[in-house]
C-alpha positions as CSV (number, residue, x, y, z in Angstrom):
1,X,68.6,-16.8,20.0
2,X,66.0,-18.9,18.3
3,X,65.6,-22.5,19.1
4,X,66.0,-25.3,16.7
5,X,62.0,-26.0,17.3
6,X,61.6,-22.2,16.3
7,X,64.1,-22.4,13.2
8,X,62.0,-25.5,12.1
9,X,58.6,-24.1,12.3
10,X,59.9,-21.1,10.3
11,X,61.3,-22.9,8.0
12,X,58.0,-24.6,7.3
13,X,56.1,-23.6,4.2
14,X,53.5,-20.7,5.1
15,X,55.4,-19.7,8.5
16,X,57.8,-17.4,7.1
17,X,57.2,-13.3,8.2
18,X,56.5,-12.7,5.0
19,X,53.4,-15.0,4.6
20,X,51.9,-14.2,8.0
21,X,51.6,-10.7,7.3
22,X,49.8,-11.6,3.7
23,X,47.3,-13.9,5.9
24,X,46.7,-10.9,8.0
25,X,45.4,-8.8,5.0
26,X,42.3,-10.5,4.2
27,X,41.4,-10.1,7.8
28,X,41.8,-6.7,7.7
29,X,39.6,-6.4,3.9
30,X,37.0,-8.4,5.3
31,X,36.8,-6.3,8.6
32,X,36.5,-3.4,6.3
33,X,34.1,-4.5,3.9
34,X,32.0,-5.6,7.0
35,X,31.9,-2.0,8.2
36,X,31.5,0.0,4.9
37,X,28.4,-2.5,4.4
38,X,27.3,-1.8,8.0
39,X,27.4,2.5,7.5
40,X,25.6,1.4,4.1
41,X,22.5,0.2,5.8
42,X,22.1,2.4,8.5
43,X,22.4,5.0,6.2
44,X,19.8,3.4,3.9
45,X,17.7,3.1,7.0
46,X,17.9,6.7,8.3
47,X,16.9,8.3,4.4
48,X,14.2,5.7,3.8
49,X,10.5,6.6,4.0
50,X,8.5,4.4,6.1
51,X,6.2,2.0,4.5
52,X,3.0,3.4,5.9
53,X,3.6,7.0,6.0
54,X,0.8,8.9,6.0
55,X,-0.2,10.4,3.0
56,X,-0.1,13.8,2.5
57,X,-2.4,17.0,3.5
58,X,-5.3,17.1,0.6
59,X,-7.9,19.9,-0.2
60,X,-10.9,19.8,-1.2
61,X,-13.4,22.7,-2.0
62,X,-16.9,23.0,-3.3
63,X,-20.5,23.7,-3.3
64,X,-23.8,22.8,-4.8
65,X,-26.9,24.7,-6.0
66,X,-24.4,26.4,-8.9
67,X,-25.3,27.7,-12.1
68,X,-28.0,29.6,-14.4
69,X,-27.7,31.1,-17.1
70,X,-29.5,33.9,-15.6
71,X,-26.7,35.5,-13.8
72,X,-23.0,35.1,-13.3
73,X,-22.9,34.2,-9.5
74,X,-21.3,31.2,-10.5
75,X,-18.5,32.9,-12.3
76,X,-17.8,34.5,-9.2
77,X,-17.8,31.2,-7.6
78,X,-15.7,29.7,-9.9
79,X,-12.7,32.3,-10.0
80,X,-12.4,31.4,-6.5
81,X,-11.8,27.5,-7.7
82,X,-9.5,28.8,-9.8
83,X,-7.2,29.9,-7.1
84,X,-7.3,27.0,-5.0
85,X,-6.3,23.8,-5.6
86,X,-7.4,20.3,-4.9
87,X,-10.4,18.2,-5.7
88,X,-13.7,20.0,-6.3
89,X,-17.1,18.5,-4.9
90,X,-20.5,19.0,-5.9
91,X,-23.7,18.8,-3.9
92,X,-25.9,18.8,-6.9
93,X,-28.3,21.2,-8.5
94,X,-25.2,21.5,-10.9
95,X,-27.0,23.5,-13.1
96,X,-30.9,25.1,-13.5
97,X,-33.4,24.8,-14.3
98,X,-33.8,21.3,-15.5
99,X,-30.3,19.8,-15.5
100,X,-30.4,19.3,-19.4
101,X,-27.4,18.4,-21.7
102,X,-27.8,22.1,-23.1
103,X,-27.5,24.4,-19.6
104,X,-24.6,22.2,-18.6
105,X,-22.6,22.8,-21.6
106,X,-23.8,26.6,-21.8
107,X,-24.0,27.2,-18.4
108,X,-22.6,25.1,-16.1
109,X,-19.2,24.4,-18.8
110,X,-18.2,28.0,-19.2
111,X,-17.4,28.8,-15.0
112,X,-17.5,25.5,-13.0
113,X,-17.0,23.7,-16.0
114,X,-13.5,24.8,-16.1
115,X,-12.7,23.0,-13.2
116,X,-14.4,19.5,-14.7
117,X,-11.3,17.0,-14.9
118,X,-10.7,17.7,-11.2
119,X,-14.2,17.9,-10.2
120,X,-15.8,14.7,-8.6
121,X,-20.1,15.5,-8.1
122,X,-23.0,14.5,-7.1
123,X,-26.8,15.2,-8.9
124,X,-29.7,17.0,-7.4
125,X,-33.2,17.4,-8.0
126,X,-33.1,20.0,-10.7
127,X,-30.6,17.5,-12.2
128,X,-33.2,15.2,-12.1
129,X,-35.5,17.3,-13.9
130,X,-34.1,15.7,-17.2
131,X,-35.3,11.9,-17.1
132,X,-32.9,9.7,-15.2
133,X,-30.2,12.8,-14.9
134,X,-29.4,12.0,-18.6
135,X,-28.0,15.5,-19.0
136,X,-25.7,15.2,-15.8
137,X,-24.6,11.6,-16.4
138,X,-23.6,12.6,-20.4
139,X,-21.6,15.9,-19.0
140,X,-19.7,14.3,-16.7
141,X,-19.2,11.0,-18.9
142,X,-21.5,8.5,-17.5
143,X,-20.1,9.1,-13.9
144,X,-21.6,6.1,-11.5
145,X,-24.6,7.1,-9.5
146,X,-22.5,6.8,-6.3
147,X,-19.1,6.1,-5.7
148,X,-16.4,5.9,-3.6
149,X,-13.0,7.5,-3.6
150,X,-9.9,7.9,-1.5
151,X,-8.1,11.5,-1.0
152,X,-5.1,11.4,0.8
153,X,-6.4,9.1,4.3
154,X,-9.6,10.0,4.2
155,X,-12.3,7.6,2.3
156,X,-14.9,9.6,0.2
157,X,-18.4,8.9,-0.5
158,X,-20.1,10.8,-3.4
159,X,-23.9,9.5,-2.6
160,X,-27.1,9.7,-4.8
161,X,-29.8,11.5,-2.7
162,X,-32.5,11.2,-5.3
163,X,-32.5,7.9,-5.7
164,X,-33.7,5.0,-3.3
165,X,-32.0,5.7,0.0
166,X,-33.6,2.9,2.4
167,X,-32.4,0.5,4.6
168,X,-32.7,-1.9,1.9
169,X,-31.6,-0.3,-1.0
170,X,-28.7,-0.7,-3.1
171,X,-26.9,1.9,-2.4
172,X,-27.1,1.6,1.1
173,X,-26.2,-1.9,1.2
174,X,-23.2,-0.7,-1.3
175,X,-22.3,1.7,1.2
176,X,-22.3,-0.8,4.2
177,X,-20.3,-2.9,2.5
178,X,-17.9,-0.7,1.0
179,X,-17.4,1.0,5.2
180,X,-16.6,-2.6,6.3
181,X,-13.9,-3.1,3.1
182,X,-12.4,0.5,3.6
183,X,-12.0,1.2,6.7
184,X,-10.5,4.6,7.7
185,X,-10.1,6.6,10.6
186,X,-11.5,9.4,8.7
187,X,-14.6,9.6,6.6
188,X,-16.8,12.0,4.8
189,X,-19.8,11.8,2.5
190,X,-21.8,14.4,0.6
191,X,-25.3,14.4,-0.7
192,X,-27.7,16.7,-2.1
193,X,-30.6,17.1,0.1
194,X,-29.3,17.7,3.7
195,X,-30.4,15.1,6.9
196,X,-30.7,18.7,8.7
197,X,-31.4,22.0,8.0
198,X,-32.5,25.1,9.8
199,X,-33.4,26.4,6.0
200,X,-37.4,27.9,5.6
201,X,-37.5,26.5,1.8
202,X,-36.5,23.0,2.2
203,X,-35.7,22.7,6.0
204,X,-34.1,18.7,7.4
205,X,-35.5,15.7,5.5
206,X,-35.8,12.4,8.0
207,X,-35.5,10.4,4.6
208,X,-31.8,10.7,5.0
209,X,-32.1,9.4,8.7
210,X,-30.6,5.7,7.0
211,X,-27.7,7.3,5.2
212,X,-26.7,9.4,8.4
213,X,-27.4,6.7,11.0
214,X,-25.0,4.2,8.9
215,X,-22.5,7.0,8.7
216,X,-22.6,8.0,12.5
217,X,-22.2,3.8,12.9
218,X,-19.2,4.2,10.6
219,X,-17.6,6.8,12.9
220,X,-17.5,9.1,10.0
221,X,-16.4,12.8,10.6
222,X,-18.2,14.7,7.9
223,X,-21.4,14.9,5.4
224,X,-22.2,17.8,3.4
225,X,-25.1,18.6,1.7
226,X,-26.7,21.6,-0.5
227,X,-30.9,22.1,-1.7
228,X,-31.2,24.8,0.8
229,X,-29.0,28.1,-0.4
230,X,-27.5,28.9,2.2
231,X,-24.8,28.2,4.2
232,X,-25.4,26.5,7.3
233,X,-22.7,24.5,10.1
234,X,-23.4,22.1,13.1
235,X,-22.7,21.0,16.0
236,X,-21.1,17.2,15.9
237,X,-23.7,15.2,16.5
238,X,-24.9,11.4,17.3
239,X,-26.9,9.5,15.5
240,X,-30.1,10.9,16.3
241,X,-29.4,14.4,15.5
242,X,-28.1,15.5,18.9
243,X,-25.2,17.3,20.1
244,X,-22.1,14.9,20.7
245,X,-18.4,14.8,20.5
246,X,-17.6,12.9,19.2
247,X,-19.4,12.7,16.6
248,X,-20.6,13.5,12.9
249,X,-20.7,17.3,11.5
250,X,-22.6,18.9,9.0
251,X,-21.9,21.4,7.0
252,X,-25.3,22.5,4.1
253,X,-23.4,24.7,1.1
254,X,-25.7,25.4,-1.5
255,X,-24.1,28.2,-2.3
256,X,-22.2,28.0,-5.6
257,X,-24.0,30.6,-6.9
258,X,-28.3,29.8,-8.4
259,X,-29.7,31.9,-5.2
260,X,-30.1,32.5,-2.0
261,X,-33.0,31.0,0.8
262,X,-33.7,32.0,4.1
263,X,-33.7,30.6,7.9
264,X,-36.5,29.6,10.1
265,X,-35.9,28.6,13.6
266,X,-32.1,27.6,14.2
267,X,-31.6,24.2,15.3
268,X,-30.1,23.3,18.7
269,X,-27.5,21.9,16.9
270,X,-26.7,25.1,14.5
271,X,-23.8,26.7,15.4
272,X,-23.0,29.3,12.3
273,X,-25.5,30.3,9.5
274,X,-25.8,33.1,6.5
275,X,-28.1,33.4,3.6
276,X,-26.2,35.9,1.4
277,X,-23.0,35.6,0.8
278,X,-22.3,32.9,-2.0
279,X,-19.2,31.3,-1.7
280,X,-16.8,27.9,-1.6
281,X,-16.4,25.3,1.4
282,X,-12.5,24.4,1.6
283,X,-11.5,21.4,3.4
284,X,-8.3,20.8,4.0
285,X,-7.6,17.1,5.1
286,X,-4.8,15.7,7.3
287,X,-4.2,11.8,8.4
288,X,-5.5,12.7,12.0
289,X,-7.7,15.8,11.4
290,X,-10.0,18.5,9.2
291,X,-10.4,22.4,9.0
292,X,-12.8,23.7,7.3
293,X,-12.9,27.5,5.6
294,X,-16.2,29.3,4.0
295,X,-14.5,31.1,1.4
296,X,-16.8,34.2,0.3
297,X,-16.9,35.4,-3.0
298,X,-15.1,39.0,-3.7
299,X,-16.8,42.0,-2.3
300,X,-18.0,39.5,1.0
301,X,-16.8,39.3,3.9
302,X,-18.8,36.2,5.8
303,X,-16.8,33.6,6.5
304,X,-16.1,30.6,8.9
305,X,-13.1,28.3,10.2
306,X,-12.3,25.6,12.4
307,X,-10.2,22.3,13.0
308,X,-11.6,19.4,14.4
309,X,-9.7,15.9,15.1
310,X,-10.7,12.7,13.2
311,X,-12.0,10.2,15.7
């Protein structure tokens, strides 16, 4: 039986069965809506890509000391570009013998030149050999003397090695200042004439010392440098020139394809060398580390790998 009290209450507007069980429905959309937003958002979460993810595994491949238009080592050189992918470098001596507006569109633009709108370089002496590298800078469209780049996490430096190089130059105090405003776990730079060299011709130039000593500061992994033809890999080292790991490795690749030079006395800090195989240096580039591979031309068989962390 219901009471009068319970007959009254029912009786009241908004108590009857009827209208409780509407007031229940919005509870139950709004529970709902609450969990189809909730699956929403983790499911956003979970597919998203984080906001610093690392970028991805780069390549880049070169050499220096490249073409003549005496022979066609460098078209050998270039069909191996031509199969690998990435951003080229050049360690200067682009093309011989005097680095005029005339080889590099003859010589230089039919093999490496194919490779141009990917190809980020450096001068060298023989470059030079035209007044103020006017035949370099027009080829590769008034390019800056030295500059910086990034590829992938790494932070490049493309440096001017026959220009002023002191402690109180420009481009050193660019370079300082550009370290301090980038600053990556991993760094390479690549020059023309090497810091060191077990090389007969040319051999290691102490004129260098500033660029390599701010670069070892900078706990950079990597410079590369050609003039000597040859290829030629060390040790890391510290900032004097000694064996250290951690520390800063270079590689000398002048062999893109003008000639070859021979070896003296190997360095304590040489670990690999050759002097006739012509040939590409691929890097490839990781957040956290590098490999490197000495890519021979056909009918060669040199070659030389490894993998090193970043520090």
């Amino acid at each position: 039986m219901i009471s009068d009290f319970e007959r009254a209450n029912l009786m009241e507007p908004g108590h009857s069965p009827n209208n409780r069980r509407l007031r229940g429905k919005p509870k139950k959309f709004v529970r709902l809506l609450f969990v189809f937003l909730l699956i929403a958002m983790l499911t956003q979460t979970m597919y998203m890509e984080p906001l610093h993810a690392s970028a991805a595994t780069v390549v880049l491949v070169g050499a220096g000391d490249i073409s003549t238009c005496d022979n066609s080592n460098d078209e050998a050189t270039a069909k191996l570009l031509d199969s690998i992918s990435g951003t080229v470098f050049t360690t200067g001596d682009n093309v011989y013998t005097s680095g005029t507006y005339t080889q590099f569109t003859n010589c230089y633009h039919p093999t490496w030149g194919r490779h141009k709108s990917r190809t980020k370089p450096v001068p060298g002496n023989h470059d030079y050999n035209t007044s103020g590298a006017a035949g370099y800078f027009k080829y590769f469209s008034n390019t800056s003397s030295y500059y910086a780049y990034n590829l992938g996490d790494w932070r490049i430096y493309a440096l001017n090695s026959e220009i002023d190089v002191s402690s109180t130059s420009a481009q050193v105090k660019w370079l300082k200042n550009d370290l301090a405003a980038n600053p990556k776990r991993c760094v390479l730079a690549y020059w023309h004439k090497p810091r060191w060299s077990s090389g007969t011709t040319h051999g290691s130039n102490s004129k260098y010392q500033t660029l390599w000593k701010t670069l070892y500061d900078a706990h950079a992994e990597i410079v590369i440098g050609g003039h000597e033809h040859n290829y030629e890999r060390f040790k890391e080292m510290n900032g004097s020139g000694s064996a250290s790991s951690p520390g800063l490795r270079e590689f000398v690749v002048g062999t893109g394809g003008g000639s070859h030079s021979g070896f003296g006395s190997a360095l304590s800090t040489s670990q690999i060398r050759n002097s006739s195989t012509y040939g590409v240096l691929k890097l490839t580039l990781t957040s956290t580390s590098y490999s490197w591979k000495f890519v021979p031309v056909a009918g060669k068989s040199f070659t030389d790998s490894g993998t090193t962390n970043c520090h």
